[in-house]
C-alpha positions in Angstrom: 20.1 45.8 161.4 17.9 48.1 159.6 20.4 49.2 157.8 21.7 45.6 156.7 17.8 45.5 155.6 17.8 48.5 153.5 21.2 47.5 152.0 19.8 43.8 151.8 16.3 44.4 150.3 17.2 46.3 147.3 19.5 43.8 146.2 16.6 41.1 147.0 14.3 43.4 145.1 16.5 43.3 142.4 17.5 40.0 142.1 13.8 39.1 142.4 13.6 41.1 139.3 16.1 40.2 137.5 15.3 36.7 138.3 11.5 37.5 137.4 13.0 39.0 134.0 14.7 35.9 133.1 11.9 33.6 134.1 9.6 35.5 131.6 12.7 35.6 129.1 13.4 31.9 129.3 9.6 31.6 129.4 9.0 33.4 126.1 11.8 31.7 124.4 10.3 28.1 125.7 7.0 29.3 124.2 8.6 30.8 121.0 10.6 27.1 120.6 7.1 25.6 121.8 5.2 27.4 119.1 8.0 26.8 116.4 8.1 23.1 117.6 4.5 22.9 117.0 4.5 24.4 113.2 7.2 22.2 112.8 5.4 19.5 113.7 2.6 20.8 111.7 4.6 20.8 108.8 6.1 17.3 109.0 2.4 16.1 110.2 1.1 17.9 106.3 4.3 16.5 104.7 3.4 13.0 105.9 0.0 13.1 105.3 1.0 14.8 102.0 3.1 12.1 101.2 0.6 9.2 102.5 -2.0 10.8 99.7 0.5 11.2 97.2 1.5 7.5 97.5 -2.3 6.3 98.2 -2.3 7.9 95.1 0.2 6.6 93.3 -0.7 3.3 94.7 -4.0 3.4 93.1 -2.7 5.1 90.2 -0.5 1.9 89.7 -3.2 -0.5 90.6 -5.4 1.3 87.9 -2.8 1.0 85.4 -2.1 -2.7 86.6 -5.7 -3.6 85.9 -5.8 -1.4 82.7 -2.4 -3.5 81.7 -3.9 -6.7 82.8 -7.4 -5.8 80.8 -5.2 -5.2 77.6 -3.1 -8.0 77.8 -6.6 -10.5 78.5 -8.2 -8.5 75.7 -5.0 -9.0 73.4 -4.9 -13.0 74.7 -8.7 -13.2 73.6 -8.5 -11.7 70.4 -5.0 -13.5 69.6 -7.4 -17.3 70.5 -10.1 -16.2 68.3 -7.7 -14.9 65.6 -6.1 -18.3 65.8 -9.8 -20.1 66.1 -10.7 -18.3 62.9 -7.2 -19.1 61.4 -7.5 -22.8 61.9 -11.2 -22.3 60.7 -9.8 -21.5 57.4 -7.1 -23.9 57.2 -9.7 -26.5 57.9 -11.9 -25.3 55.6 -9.1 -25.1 53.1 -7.8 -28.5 53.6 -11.4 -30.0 53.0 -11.5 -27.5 49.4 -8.4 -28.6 48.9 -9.3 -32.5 49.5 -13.0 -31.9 47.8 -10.9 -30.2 44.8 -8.2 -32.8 44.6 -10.8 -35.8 45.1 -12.7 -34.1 42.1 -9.5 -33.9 40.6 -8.8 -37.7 40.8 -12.6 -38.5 39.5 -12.7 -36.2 36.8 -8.7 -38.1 35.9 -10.4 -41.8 36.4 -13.4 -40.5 34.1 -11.0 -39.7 31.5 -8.8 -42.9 32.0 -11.8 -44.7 31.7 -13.1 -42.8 28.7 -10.0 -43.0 26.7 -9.9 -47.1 28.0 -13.1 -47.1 26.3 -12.4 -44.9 23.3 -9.1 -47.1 22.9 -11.5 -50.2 23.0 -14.1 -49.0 20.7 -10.9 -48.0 18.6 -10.1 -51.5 18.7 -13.0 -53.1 17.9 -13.9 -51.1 15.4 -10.4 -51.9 14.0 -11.2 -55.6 14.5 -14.2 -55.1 12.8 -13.2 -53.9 9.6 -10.2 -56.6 10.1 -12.8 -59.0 10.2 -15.0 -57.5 7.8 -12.1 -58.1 5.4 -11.8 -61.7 6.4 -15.3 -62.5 5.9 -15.0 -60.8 2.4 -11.6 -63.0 1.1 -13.3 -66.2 2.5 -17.0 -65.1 1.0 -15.6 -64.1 -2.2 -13.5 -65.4 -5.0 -10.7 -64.2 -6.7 -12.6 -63.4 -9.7 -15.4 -62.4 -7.8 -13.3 -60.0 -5.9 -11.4 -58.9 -9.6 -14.8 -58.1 -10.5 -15.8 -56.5 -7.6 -12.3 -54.4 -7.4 -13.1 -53.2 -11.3 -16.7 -51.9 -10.4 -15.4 -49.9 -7.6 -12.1 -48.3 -9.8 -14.9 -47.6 -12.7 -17.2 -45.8 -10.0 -14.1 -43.3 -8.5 -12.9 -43.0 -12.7 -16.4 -41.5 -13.0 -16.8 -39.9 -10.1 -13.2 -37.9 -11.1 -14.5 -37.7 -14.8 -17.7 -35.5 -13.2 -15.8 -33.0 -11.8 -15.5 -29.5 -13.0 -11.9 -28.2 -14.1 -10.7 -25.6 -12.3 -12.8 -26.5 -9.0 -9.9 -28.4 -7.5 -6.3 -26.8 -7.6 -3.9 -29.4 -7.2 -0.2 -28.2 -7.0 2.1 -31.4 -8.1 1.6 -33.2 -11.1 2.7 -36.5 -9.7 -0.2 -38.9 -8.8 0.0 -41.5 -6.6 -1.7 -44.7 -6.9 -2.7 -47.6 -4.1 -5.2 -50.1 -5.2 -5.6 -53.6 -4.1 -5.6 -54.7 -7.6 -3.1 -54.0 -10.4 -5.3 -51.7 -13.0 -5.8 -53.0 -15.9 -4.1 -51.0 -19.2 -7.6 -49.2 -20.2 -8.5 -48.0 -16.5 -5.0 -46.9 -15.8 -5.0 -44.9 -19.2 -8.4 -43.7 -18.7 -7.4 -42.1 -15.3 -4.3 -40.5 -16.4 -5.9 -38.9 -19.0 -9.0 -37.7 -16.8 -6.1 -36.4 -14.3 -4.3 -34.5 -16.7 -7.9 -33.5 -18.0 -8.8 -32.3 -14.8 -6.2 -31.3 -12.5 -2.5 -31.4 -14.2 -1.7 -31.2 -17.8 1.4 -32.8 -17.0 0.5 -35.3 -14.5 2.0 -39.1 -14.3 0.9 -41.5 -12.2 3.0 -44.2 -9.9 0.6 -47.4 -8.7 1.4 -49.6 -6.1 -0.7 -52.1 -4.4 -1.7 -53.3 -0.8 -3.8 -55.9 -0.6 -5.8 -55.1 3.1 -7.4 -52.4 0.5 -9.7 -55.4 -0.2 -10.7 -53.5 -3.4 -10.8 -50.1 -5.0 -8.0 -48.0 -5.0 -6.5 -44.7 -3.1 -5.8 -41.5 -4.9 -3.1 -39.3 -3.7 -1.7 -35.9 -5.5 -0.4 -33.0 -3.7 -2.8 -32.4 -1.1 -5.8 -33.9 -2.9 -6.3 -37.5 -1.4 -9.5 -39.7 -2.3 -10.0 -43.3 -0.4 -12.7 -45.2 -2.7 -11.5 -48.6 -0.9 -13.1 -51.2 0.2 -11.7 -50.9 2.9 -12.8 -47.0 4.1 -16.4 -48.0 3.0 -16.2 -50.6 5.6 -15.0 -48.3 8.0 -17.8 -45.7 7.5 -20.1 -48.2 7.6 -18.7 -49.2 11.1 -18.9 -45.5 11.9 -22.4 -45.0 10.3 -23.4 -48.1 13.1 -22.1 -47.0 15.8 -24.2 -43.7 15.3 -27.0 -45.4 14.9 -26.4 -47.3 17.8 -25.4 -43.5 20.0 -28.8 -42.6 18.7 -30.9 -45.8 19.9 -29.3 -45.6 23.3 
């Protein structure tokens, strides 16, 4: 028995050893896999929490840019519906220069319509006038008052010519033309071809013709020299003379 016991215990002895050997090697392993499972842990824990900040972060850095984004694009929608306030501003204020300048326009055009109406009136009155003027003289006068009449106002423009200096009127055509209301008598008509050739043309000739709404007196024409000593024109200034007068009293 004791000697099953000897035999027996050592191999307990060293089993218990053995057995306590691989207890603490299994146990340092468990705590070596323990420790590494912890870091590990550690590790994913920082990773996660890294990655929770970095997308909190991003997060807000997308929320900063939304609001940045949305602030531009208000700011850009503002200015945009003041730039088109302003813009239809102006085109208002243009239209009403436009219509101001075009209604100006239109007055300043019916002013002149109305002042040529009037011009063309006075035009035509004063026409009428010396029309009239004329009638009043044919039924006032008589034929031999108005042959008279016609002789006093040749004899005034013959004298009137007759005072003028040679030389002070260059007259480039020797031809003379003639209009009186009355045929000149032989002595007038050689009187003023001689006072012609006197004065203007050594060579100058004269053709006559009459028109009778003349009334009396005649119209001198040669080159571009012309003399009106008519009736008629003195009527017309006279109208002319009038109507100042009557510019002058208004």
């Amino acid at each position: 028995m004791q000697e099953v016991l000897k035999v027996t215990i050592p191999i307990i002895v060293i089993h218990v050893v053995v057995l306590a050997a691989l207890v603490g090697f299994i146990r340092v392993i468990i705590v070596g896999h323990a420790k590494r499972a912890t870091t590990r842990v550690k590790q994913v824990e920082d990773e996660v929490r890294k990655k929770e900040e970095d997308i909190k972060r991003e997060i807000e850095d997308h929320e900063k840019d939304f609001a940045e984004r949305k602030s531009e694009s208000e700011r850009q929608l503002q200015a945009q519906s003041d730039e088109a306030k302003r813009e239809a501003s102006r085109l208002k204020e243009q239209s009403i220069a436009e219509a101001k300048k075009e209604s100006t326009k239109i007055t300043e055009q019916a002013h002149k319509n109305e002042q040529k109406i009037r011009d063309q009136i006075a035009r035509q009155m004063e026409e009428k006038t010396v029309e009239y003027g004329g009638r009043v003289f044919k039924l006032v006068f008589s034929d031999l008052m108005t042959g008279d009449l016609n002789k006093l106002f040749i004899d005034e423009l013959i004298d009137a010519l007759d005072e003028i200096e040679k030389g002070s009127i260059t007259v480039d055509v020797p031809e003379a033309e003639i209009i009186s209301s009355h045929t000149l008598d032989e002595e007038q008509k050689a009187r003023l071809e001689r006072i012609l050739r006197e004065k203007f043309n050594e060579a100058a000739t004269i053709t006559e013709t009459t028109d009778e709404a003349l009334l009396g007196g005649l119209v001198l024409k040669m080159g571009s020299l012309e003399i009106d000593g008519s009736l008629r024109n003195r009527y017309q200034e006279a109208v002319n003379e009038v109507k100042k007068e009557a510019h002058v009293a208004a």
